[in-house]
C-alpha positions as CSV (number, residue, x, y, z in Angstrom):
1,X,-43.0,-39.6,16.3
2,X,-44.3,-42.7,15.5
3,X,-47.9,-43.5,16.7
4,X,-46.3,-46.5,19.2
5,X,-43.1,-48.5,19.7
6,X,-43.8,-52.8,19.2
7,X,-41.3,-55.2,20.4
8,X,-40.6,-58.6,18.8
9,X,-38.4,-61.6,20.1
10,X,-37.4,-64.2,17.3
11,X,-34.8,-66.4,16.7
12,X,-34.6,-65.8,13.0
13,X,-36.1,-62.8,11.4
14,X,-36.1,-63.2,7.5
15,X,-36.9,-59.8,5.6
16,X,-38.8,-60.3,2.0
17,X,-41.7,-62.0,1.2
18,X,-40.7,-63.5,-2.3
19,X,-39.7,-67.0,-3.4
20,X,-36.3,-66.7,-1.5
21,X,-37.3,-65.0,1.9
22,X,-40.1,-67.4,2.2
23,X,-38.2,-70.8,1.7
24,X,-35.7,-69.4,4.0
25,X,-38.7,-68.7,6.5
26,X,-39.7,-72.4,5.9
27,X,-36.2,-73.9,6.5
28,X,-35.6,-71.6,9.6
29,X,-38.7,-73.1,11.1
30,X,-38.4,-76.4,10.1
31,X,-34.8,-76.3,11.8
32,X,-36.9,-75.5,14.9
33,X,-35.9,-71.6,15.1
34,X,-38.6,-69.1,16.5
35,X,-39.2,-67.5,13.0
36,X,-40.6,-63.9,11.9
37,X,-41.4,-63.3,8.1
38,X,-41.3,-59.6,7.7
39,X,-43.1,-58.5,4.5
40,X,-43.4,-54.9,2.6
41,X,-47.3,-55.6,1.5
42,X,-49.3,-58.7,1.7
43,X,-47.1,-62.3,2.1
44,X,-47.9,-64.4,-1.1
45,X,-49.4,-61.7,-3.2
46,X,-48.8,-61.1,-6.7
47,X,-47.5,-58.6,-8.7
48,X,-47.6,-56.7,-5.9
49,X,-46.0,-55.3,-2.9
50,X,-45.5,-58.4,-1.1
51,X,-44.1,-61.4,-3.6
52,X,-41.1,-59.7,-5.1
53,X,-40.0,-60.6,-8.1
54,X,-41.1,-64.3,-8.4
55,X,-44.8,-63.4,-7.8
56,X,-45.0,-61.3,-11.0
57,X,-46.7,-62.6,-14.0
58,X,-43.5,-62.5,-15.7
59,X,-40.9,-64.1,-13.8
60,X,-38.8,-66.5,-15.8
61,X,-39.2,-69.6,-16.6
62,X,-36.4,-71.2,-15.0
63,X,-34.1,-72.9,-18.3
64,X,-32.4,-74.7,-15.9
65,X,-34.6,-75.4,-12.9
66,X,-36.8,-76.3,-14.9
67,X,-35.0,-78.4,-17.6
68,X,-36.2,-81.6,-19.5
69,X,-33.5,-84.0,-17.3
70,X,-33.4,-86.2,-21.1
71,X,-32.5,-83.7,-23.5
72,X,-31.7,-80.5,-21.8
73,X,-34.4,-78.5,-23.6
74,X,-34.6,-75.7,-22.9
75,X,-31.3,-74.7,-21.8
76,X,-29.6,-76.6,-24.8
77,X,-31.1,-77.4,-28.3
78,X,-31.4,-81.6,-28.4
79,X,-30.9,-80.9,-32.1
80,X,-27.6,-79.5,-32.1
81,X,-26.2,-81.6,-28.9
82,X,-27.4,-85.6,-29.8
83,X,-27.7,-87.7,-26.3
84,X,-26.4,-86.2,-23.4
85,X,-26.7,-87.5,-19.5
86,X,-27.9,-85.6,-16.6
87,X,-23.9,-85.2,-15.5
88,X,-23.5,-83.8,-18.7
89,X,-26.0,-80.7,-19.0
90,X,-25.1,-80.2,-15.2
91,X,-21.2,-79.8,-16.1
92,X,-22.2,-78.1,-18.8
93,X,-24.4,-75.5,-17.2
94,X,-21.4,-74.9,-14.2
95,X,-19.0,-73.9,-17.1
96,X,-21.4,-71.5,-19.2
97,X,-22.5,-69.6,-16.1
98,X,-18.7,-69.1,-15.1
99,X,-18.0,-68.2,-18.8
100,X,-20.9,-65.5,-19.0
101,X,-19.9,-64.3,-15.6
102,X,-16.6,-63.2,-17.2
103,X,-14.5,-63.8,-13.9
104,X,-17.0,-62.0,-11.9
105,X,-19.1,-64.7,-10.5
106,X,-18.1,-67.2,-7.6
107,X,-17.3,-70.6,-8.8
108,X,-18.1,-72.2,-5.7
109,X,-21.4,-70.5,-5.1
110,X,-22.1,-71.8,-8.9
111,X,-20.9,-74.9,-8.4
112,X,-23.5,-75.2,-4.9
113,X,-26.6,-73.7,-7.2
114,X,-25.8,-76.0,-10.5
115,X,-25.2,-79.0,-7.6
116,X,-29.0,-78.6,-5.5
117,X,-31.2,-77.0,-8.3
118,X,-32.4,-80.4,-9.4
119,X,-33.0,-81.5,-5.6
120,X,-34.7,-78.5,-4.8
121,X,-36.7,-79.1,-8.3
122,X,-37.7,-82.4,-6.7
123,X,-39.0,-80.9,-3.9
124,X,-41.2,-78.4,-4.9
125,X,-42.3,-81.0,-7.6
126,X,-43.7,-82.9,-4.1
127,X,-45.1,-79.4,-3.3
128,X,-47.5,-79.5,-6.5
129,X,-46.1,-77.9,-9.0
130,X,-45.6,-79.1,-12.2
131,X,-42.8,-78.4,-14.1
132,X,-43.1,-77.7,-18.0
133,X,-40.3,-77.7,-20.8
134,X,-42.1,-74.8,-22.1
135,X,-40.9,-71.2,-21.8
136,X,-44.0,-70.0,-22.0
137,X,-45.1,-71.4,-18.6
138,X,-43.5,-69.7,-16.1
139,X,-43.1,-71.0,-12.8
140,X,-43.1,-67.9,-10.4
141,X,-46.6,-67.8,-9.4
142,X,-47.5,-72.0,-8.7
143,X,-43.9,-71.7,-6.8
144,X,-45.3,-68.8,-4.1
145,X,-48.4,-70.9,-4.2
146,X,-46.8,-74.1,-3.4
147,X,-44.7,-72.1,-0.7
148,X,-47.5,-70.1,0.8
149,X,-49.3,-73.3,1.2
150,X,-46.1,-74.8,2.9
151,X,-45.8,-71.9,5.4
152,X,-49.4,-72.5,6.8
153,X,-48.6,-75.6,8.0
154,X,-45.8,-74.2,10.2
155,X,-45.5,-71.5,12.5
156,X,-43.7,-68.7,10.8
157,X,-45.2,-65.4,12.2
158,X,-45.9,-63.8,9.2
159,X,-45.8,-60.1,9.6
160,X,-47.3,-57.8,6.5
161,X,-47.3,-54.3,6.0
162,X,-44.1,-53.9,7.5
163,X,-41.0,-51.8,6.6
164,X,-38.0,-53.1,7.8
165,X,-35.4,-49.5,8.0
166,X,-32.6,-50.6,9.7
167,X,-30.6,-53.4,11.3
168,X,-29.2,-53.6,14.8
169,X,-25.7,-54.6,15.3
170,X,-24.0,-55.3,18.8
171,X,-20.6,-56.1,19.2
172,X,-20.0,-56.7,15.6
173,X,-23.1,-59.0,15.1
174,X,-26.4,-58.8,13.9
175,X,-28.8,-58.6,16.2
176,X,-32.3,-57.9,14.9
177,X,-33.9,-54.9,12.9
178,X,-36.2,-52.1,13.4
179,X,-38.7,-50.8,11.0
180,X,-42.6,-49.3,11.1
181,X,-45.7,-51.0,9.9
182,X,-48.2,-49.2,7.0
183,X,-50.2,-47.6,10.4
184,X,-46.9,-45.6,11.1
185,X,-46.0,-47.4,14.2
186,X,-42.4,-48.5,15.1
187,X,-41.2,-51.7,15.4
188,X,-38.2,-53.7,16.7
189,X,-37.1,-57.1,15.8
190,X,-34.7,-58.4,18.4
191,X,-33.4,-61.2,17.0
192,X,-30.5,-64.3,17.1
193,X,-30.3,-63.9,12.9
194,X,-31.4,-62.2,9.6
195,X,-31.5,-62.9,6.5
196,X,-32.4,-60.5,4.3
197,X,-34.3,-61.7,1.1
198,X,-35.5,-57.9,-0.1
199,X,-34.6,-58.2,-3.8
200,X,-32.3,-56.0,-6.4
201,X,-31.9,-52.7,-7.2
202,X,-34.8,-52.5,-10.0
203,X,-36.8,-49.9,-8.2
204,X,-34.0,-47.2,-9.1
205,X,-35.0,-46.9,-12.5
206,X,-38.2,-45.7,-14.0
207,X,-38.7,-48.8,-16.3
208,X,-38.3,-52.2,-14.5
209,X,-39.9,-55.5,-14.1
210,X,-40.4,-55.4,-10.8
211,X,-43.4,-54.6,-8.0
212,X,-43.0,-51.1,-6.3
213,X,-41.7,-52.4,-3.0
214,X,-38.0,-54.3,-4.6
215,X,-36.0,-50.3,-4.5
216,X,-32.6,-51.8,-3.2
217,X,-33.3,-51.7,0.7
218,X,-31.6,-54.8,1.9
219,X,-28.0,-53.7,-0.3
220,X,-28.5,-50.1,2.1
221,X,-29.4,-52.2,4.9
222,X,-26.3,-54.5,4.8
223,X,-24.2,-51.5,4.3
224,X,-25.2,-49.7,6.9
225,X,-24.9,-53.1,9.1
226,X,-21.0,-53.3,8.0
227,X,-21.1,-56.5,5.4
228,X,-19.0,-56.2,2.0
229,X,-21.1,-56.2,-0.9
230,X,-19.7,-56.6,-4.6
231,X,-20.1,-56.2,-8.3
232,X,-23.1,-53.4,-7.8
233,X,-22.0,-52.2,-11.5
234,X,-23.7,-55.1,-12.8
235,X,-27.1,-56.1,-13.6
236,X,-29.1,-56.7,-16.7
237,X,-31.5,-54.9,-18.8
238,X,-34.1,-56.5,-20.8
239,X,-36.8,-54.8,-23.7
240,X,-39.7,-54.6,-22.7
241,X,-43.0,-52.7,-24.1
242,X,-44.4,-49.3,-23.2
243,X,-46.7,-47.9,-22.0
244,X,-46.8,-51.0,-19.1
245,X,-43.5,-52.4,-18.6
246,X,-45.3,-56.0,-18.5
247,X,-44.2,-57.8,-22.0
248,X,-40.3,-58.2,-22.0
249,X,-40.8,-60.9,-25.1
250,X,-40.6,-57.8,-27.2
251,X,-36.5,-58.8,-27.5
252,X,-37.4,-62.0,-29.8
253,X,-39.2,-59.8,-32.2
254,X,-36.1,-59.1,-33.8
255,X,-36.3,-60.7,-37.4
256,X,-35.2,-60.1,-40.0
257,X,-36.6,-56.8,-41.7
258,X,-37.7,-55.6,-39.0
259,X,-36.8,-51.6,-38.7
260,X,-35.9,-49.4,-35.7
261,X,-37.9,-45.7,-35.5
262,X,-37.6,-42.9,-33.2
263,X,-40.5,-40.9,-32.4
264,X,-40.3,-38.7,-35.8
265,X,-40.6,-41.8,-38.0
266,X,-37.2,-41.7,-38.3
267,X,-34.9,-45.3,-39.1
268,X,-32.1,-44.5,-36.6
269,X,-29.8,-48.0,-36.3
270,X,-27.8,-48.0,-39.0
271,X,-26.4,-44.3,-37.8
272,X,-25.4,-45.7,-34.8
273,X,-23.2,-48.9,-36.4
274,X,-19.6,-49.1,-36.7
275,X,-18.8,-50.0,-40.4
276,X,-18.8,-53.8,-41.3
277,X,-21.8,-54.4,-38.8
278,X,-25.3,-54.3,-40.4
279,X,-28.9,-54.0,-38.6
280,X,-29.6,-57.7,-39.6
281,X,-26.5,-58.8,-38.0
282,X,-27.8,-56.9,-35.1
283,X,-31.3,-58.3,-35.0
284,X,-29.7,-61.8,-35.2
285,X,-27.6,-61.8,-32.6
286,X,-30.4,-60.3,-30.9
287,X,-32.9,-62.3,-31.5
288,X,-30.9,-65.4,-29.2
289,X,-29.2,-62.5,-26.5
290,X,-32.7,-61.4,-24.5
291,X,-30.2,-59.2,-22.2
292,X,-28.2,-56.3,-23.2
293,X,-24.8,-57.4,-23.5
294,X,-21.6,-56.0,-24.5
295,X,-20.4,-59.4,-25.2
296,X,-21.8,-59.5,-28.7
297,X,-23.2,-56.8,-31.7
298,X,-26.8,-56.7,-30.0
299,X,-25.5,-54.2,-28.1
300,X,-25.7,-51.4,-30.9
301,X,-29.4,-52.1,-30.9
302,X,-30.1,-50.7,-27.4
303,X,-27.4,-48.3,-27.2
304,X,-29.0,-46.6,-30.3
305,X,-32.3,-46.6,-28.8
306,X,-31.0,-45.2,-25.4
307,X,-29.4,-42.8,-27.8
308,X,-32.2,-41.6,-29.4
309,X,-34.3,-41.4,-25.9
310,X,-31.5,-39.1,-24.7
311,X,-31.8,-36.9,-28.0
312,X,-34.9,-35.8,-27.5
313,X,-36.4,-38.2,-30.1
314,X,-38.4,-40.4,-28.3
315,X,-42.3,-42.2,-28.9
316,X,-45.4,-40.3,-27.1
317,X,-44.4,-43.0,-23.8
318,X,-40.2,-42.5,-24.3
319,X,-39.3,-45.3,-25.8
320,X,-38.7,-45.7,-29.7
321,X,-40.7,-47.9,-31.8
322,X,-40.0,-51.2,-33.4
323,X,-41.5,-51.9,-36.9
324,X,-42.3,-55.3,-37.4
325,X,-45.8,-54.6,-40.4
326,X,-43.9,-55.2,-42.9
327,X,-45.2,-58.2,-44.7
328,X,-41.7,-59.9,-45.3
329,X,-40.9,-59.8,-41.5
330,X,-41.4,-62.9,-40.2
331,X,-42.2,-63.5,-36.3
332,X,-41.3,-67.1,-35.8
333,X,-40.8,-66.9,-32.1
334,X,-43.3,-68.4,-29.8
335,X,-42.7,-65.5,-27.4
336,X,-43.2,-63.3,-30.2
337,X,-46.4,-64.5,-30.9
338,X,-47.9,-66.3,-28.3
339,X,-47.0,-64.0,-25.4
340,X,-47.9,-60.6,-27.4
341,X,-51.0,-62.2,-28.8
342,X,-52.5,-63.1,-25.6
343,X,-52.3,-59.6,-24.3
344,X,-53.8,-58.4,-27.5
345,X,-51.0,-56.8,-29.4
346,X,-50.7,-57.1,-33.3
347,X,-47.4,-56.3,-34.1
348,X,-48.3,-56.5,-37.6
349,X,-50.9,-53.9,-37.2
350,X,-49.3,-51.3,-36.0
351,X,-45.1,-50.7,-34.5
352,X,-44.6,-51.2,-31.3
353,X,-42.6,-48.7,-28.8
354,X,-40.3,-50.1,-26.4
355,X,-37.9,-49.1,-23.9
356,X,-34.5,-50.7,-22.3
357,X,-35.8,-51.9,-18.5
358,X,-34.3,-52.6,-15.5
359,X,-34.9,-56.8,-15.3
360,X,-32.1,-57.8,-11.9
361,X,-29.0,-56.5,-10.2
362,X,-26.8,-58.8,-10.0
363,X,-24.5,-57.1,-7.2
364,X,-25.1,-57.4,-3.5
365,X,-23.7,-58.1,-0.1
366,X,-20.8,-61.1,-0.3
367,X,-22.0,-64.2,0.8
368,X,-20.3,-67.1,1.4
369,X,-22.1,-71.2,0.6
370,X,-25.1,-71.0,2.9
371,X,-25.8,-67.3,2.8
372,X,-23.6,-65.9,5.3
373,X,-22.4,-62.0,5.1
374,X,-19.1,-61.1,6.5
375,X,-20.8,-59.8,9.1
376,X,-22.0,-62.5,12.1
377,X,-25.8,-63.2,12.0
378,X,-26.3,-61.9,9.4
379,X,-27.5,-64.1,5.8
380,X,-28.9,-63.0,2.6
381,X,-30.5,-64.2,-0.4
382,X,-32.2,-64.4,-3.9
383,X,-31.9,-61.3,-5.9
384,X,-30.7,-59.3,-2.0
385,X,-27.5,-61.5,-3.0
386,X,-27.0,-61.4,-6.6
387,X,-23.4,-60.8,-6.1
388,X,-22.6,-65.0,-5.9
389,X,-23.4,-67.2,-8.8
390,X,-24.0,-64.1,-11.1
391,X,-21.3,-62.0,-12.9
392,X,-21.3,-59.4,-15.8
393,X,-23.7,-61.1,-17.5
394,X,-25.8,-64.5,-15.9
395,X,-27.6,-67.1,-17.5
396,X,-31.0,-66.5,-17.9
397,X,-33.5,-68.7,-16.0
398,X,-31.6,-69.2,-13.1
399,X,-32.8,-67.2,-10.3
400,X,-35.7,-68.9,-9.2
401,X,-33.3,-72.1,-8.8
402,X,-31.0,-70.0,-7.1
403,X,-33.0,-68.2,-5.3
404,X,-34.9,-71.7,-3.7
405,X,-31.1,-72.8,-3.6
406,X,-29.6,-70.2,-1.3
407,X,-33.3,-69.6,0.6
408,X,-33.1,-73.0,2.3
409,X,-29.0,-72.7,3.1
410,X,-29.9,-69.2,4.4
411,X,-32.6,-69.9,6.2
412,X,-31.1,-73.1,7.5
413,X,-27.8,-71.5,8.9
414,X,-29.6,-69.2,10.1
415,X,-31.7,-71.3,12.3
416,X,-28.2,-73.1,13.4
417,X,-26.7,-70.0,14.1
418,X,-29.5,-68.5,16.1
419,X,-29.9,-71.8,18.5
420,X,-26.5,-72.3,19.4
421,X,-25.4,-68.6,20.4
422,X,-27.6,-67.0,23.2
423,X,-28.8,-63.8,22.7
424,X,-28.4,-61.4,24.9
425,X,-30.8,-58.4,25.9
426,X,-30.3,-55.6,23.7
427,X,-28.3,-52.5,25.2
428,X,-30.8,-49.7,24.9
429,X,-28.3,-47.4,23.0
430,X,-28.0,-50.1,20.4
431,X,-32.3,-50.0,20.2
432,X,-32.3,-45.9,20.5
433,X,-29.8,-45.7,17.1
434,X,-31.8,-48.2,15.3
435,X,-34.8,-45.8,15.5
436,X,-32.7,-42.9,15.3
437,X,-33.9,-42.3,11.5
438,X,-36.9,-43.3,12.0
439,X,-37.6,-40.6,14.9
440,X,-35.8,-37.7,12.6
441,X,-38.4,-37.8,10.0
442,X,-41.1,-36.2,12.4
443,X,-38.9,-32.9,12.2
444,X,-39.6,-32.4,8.8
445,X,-42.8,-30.1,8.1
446,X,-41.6,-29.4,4.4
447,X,-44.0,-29.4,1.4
448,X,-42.4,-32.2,-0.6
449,X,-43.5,-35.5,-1.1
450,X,-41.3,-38.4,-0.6
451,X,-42.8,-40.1,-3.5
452,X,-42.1,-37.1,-6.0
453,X,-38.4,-37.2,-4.9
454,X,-37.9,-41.0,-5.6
455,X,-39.7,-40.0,-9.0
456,X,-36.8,-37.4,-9.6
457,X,-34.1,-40.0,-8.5
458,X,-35.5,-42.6,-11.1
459,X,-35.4,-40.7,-14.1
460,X,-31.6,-39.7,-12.8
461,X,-30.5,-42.6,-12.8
462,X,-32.6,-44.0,-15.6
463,X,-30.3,-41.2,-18.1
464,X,-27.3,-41.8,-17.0
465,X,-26.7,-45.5,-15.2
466,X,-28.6,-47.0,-18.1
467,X,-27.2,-49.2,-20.7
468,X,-25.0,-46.4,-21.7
469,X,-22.4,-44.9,-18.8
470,X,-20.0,-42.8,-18.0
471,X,-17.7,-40.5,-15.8
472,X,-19.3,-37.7,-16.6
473,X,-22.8,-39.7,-15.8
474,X,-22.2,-40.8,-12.6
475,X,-20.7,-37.0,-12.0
476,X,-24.4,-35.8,-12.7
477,X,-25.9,-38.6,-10.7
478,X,-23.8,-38.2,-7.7
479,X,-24.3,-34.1,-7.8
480,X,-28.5,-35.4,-7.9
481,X,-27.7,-37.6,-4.9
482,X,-25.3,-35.1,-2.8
483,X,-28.6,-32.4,-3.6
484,X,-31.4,-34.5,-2.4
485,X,-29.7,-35.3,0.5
486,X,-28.7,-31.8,1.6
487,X,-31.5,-29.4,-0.1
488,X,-34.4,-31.8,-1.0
489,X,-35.1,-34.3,1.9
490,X,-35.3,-31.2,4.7
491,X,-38.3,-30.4,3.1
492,X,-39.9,-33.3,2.6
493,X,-43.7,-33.2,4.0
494,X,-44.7,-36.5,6.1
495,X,-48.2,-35.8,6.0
496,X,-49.3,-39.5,6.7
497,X,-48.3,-43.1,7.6
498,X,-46.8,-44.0,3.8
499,X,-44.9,-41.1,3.7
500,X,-42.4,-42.6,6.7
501,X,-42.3,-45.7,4.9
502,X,-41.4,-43.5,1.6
503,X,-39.0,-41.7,2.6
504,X,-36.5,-44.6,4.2
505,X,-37.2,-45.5,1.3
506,X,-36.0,-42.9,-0.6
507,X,-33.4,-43.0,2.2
508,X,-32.0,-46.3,1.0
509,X,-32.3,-45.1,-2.6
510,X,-29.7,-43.2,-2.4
511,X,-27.7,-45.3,-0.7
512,X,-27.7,-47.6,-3.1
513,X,-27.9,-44.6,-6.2
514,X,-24.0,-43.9,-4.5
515,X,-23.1,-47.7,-4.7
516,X,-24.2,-48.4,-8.0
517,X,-22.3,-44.9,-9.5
518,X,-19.3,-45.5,-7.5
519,X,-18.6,-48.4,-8.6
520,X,-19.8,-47.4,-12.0
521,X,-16.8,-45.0,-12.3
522,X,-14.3,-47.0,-10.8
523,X,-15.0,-50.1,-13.1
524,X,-12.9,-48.0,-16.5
525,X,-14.2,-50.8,-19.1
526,X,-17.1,-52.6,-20.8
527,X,-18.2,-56.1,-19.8
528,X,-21.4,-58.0,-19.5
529,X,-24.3,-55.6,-18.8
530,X,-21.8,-52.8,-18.2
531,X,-21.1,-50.2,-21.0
532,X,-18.7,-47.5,-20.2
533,X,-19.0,-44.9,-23.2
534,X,-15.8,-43.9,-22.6
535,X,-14.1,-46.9,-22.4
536,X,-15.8,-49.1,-24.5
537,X,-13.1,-52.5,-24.5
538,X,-12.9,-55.0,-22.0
539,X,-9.9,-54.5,-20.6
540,X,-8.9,-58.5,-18.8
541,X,-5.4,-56.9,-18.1
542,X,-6.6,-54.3,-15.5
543,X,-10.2,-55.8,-14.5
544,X,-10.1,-59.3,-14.2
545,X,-11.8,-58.7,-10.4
546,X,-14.8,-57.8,-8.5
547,X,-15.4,-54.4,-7.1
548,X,-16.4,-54.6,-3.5
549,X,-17.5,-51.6,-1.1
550,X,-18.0,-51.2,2.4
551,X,-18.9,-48.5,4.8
552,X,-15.8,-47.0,6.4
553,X,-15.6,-43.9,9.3
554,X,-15.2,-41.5,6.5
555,X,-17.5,-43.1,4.2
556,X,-17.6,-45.6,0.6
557,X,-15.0,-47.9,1.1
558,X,-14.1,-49.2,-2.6
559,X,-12.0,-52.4,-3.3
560,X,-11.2,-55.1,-5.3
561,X,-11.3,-58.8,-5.3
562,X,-10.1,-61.5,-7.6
563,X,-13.2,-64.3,-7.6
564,X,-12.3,-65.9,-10.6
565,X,-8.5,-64.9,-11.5
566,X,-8.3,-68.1,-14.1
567,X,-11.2,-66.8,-16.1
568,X,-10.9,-67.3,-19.7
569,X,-12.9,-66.3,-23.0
570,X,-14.4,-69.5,-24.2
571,X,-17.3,-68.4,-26.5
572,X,-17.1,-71.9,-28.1
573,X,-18.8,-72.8,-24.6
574,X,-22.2,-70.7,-25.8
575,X,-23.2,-72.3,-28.8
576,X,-26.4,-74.1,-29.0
577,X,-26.7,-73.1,-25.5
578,X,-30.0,-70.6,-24.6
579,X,-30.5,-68.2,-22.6
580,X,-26.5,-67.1,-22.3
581,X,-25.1,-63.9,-22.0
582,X,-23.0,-63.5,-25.8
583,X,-24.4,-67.1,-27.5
584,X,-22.8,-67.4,-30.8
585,X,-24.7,-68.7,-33.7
């Protein structure tokens, strides 16, 4: 058992210490709510357990939060668009995301981000931070700065090194959450709200842009808790290099003569085109679509490399390598080389191997304008809540607006929410099956690491839920699933403190591993992000809708819902517009 059992009262408890979870924190208190910040790690660290995805080195730049208000640079070229007024690019950006979201985004959550981003840019403008045109200077780390800074001067009770396992429901609302600190101890949160601000799904897969701590555990957690959460099919994979999955500019370094080579030497893309489409026509389209996409012919560049990774033929790190010394190839991009030159790679010298990785899920629990799950008390946000303005595909350099955007209604509601309903002591039963899962890890005495087993899950899932799916995929990945849960985790060994921590993990792993393959199956076409092998068409007749799932007495619960049933395919909407799902040149 756990060394001791803590209790906290709160009237907001906000779970995830990243850009979102902590604006929410600072809205919640500022509305005058008791509030709890509940972090996995250290609060305002980076890279690390602790920031989420906005504290790492390489978090976006934020096209649109962070646009020149005068010309729209960088989220349109002033070349190609003449004078254009604020009301203009802000129109303009409402329509593309709803067009790249291919009917699976929410237009009203959109509409809410597109509305406040520029307010909220003001803000943390006041904060300190200055705000470049450049998309070289990304914003993530001066933003947890400027909100770190900002918490100090209120009194959020920051809590680090703490695991939040489980929430607490009573009477079909949210009361509070249990979970145990890095010492192994037990903890519960009683509490009038939550809003869970935990990040994607990233951690599932071996290669991912993400710190170790963003594995999926609020989208298990809401489950568990009863809310709806939708689109979990969908999510976005970016290039990146190997060996450290740290330099995702690798995408713009595909010009013109550039060549793809498995580990044997090999040139393998022009075996994998369909006739009519060449490997420049491929690296072109590339070269302005940083996402994988079945919206346009870059997607025969990654599907050949996953491909070839699944073959056998792989580099010495298993990725495949991209040839860029030929002396004709020409690496225009700033990205390509400013951001690799910095880091000390020549791309010139030598090829470089890279890999398909995991950049954001953009499926979650439901929420509604200001963060609210179908289930009372209970909010989410950022990347925990993808499932809102995003769709198949998203536009790139949106989620730290959104994620500032949907913090502070969160975290506000909350606060309103928690104040005006009284909350009542907790039944002890309620408490007792909170730490129910907690308590049944100290009956395993098995030899197997929780750590090892989430290694195992990871390169599952990285196979077969990877750019390239299918039913026979998420067969294998469900039988992986089904056998952790009934053969490996008996025999897991938790020999000390981490290993509790590791194996909810692991816990909501599979949770989410389920989700993700159900829905996976279910969705029988390609769009956005999502490539079905075996049904490789977009198919707007039959899947013009969400997915949506929800724990039911005998189990997954799968649905669908219509967000966007007027959706139409406007391409002409994409061009001269960056960082969009499917541009057209």
């Amino acid at each position: 058992m756990a060394a001791s059992l803590n209790t906290v009262e709160t009237d907001v408890l906000v779970v995830g210490g990243g850009g979102a979870g902590t604006r929410a924190a600072l809205e919640s208190a500022r509305a005058g709510a008791k509030t709890v910040l509940a972090v996995k790690g250290r609060f305002n660290s980076v890279g690390v357990h602790g920031a989420g995805a906005t504290g790492v080195g390489l978090s976006e730049a934020g096209a649109f939060f962070y646009f020149d208000p005068k010309t729209g640079y960088p989220l349109i070229d002033p070349d190609e668009w003449g004078p254009i007024s604020l009301e203009e690019i802000l129109e303009l950006d409402y329509q593309v995301i709803i067009q790249v979201g291919q009917g699976m985004a929410d237009p009203k959550l959109a509409r809410v981000m597109v509305q406040e981003a520029v307010p909220q840019r003001q803000q943390i403008e006041e904060w300190g931070v200055q705000i470049h045109g450049d998309r070289l200077r990304h914003h993530g780390l001066p933003l947890m700065a400027a909100l770190g800074r900002q918490i100090q001067q209120t009194d959020v009770d920051v809590r680090e090194e703490v695991a939040i396992t489980d929430l607490l429901t009573h009477d079909g609302k949210c009361v509070g959450a249990v979970g145990v600190d890095f010492q192994g101890n037990a903890i519960v949160f009683k509490a009038g709200a939550v809003v869970l601000c935990t990040g994607g799904d990233a951690g599932l897969y071996r290669h991912n842009f993400h710190p170790p701590d963003v594995n999926g555990d609020g989208h298990a957690m809401a489950y568990q808790a009863g809310a709806t959460l939708m689109n979990m099919e969908f999510g976005q994979f970016f290039i990146s290099t190997l060996p450290a999955v740290t330099h995702p500019s690798a995408v713009w370094l595909f010009q013109p003569g550039a060549r793809l080579k498995n580990g044997q030497g090999d040139e393998f893309l022009p075996g994998y085109l369909p006739s009519g489409i060449t490997s420049e026509q491929v690296f072109a389209a590339r070269t302005y679509q940083p996402m994988f996409t079945t919206a346009n012919v870059s997607k025969y560049a990654d599907i050949a490399m996953m491909k070839e990774t699944l073959a056998g033929r792989a580099g010495p790190n298993g990725g495949v390598l991209l040839d860029l010394t030929d002396p004709s190839v020409v690496t225009r991009s700033i990205y390509a080389e400013g951001w690799l030159a910095k880091r000390g790679i020549d791309a010139a010298e030598r090829p470089l191997e890279i890999v398909p990785a995991r950049h954001c899920s953009h499926g979650g629990p439901r929420i509604d304008e200001h963060g609210r799950t179908d289930v009372p008390g209970l909010y989410a946000g950022g990347g925990e809540s993808a499932s809102g303005p995003q769709g198949a595909d998203r536009m790139g350099g949106h989620m730290l607006g959104s994620g500032q955007v949907f913090g502070t209604r969160a975290g506000r509601d909350a606060a309103r929410f928690a104040t005006e309903n009284a909350r009542d002591d907790l039944p002890a039963d309620v408490v007792e099956q909170g730490l129910e899962r907690i308590r049944s890890l100290e009956a395993l005495r098995g030899q197997v690491r929780p750590r090892d087993v989430k290694r195992e899950l990871r390169r599952q899932v990285s196979e077969d839920l990877n750019v390239i799916r299918s039913e026979a995929a998420c067969d294998r990945v469900l039988q992986t699933v089904a056998r952790i849960r009934d053969e490996t985790f008996p025999r897991l060994a938790i020999q000390e403190p981490m290993d509790r921590m590791e194996a909810m993990e692991l816990l909501n792993m599979l949770t989410v591993t389920e989700m993700v393959s159900k829905t996976v199956a279910m969705r029988t076409e390609s769009r956005g992000g999502h490539y079905r092998e075996d049904y490789p068409e977009q198919d707007d007749a039959q899947w013009l809708k969400s997915i949506t799932i929800r724990k039911e007495r005998d189990g997954m619960e799968l649905g669908t819902l219509a967000l966007d049933p007027e959706w139409k395919d406007r391409t002409d909407l994409l061009k001269g517009v960056s960082f969009a799902g499917g541009r057209q040149e």
